[in-house]
N, C-alpha and C positions, 0 to 999 in steps of 0.2 A: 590251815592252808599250807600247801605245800609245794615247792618246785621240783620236789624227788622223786622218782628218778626224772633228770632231762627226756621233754617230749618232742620227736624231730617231725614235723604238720608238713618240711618241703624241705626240698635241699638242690643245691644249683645242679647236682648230676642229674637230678627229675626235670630240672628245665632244658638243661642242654640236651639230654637225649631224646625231646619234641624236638631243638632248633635243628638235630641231628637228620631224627626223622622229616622235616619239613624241606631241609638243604638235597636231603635223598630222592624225595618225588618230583615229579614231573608234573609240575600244579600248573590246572587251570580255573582261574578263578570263576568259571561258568561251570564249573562240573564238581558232581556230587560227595568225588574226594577234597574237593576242595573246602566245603560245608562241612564236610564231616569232621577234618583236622579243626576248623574253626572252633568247632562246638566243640571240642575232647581239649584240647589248648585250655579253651575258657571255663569249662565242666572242671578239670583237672586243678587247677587254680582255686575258683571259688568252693570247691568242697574241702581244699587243704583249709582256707579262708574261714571255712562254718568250722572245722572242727579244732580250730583254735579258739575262736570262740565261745563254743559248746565248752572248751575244757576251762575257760574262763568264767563261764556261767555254774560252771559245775564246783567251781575253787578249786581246779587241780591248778591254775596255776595265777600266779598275782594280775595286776591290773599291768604292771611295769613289763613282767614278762611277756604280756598278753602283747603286747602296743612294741616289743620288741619284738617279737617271732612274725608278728605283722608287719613291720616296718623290713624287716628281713624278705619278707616273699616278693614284698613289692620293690625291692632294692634288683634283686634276681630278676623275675618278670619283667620288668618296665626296663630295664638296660636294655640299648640300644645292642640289637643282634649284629654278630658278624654274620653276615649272609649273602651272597649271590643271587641276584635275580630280581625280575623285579616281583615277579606272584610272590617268592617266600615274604618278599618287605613287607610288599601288603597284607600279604595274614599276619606275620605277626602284628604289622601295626594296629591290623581292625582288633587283633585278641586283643591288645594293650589298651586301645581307646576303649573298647566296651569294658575293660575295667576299672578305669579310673573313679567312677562312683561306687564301686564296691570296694575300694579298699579306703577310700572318704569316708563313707558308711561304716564299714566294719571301726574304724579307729574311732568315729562321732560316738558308735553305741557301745562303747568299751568307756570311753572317754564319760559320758555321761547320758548314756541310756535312748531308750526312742524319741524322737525328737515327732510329738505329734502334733502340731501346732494346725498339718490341715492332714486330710486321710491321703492314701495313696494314690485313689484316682484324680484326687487336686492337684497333688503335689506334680502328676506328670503331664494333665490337662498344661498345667501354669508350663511346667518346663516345656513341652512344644509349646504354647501359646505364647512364650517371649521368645524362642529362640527362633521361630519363625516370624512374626513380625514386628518384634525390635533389635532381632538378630543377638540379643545378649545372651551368648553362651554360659558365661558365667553365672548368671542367673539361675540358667536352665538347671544347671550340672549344681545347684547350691538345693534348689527341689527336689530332683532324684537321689541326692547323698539324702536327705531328709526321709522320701521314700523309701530309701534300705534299709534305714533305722531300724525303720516300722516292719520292714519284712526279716529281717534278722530278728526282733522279737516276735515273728508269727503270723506277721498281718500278710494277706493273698493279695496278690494281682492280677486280674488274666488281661492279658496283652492282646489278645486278639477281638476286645472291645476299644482300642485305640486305631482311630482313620490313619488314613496316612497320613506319611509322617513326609514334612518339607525336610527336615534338618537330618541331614544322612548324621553326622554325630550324636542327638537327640536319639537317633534309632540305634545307633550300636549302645550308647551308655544304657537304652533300654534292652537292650540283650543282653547286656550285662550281669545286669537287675533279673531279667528272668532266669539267668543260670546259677544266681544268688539261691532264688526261693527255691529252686530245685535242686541246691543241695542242700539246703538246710530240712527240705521234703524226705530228700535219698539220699545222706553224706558215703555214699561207695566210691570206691577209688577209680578213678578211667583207668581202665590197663590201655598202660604204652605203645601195645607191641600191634 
């Protein structure tokens, strides 16, 4: 195995030139550009996200480097944006929240593999069914990290066999989760521009 040459999977000038672009438009969070940046923000992300670990499955690079180049995207993304406005806060914040079980997941399946214990449509049945009536977030977000495992090693979801959903967080960390399996599906890069 080897770390040579250094592989760069993201780097703060790819984050800042979304917050760039996001500070530039005129967002409305009812309209279709506003959808559209959500998804490319989160697409952008979790595919840098799959092919870190693609190159960790592959032994291009260690377990330490792996859970560092990770610990790196999510250092970048998840800081708290300088931004004006309140639409920009909101995107960004919804991109950050629908991530937070994928980079839980990515680190769990690097750390020690799929975590099967129930399938994926249990894992997110339980996560809305406590985060809706016993309100335990933490719970909820403990099943869908579990759920990622599982879809970082290959296992499918289709999301639009899940009702509504009470818990508006339960539903972004599930968008989340869908923009996981669809890059580990399609790992292409979002162009920026």
């Amino acid at each position: 195995m080897t770390d040579e040459p250094e592989e760069t999977f993201y780097s703060e000038d790819r984050w800042q030139n979304w917050l760039t672009r996001v500070a530039d438009e005129e967002l409305d969070p009812e309209s279709e550009e506003f959808a559209r940046l959500y998804f490319n923000l989160q697409n952008d992300t979790t595919i840098a996200i799959a092919k870190v670990i693609s190159a960790f499955q592959e032994e291009r690079v260690s377990e330490e480097t792996t859970l560092e180049k990770l610990g790196f995207i999510n250092e970048v993304v998840m800081a708290e944006p300088e931004l004006d406005g309140e639409e920009a806060l909101l995107l960004i914040d919804s991109v950050q929240t629908s991530l937070v079980p994928v980079f839980y997941a990515a680190e769990e399946f690097v750390i020690g593999g799929p975590v099967e214990e129930y399938s994926i449509a249990e894992c997110v049945e339980a996560a809305i069914g406590v985060a809706s009536e016993e309100e335990d977030v933490d719970a909820a977000l403990a099943y869908l990290v579990q759920a990622g495992t599982q879809i970082i090693d290959g296992g499918q979801f289709d999301g639009s066999e899940v009702d509504e959903i009470e818990s508006w967080i339960v539903s972004e960390w599930l968008n989340g989760l869908d923009s996981l399996q669809d890059a580990f599906a399609d790992p292409e890069v979002i162009d920026e521009e």
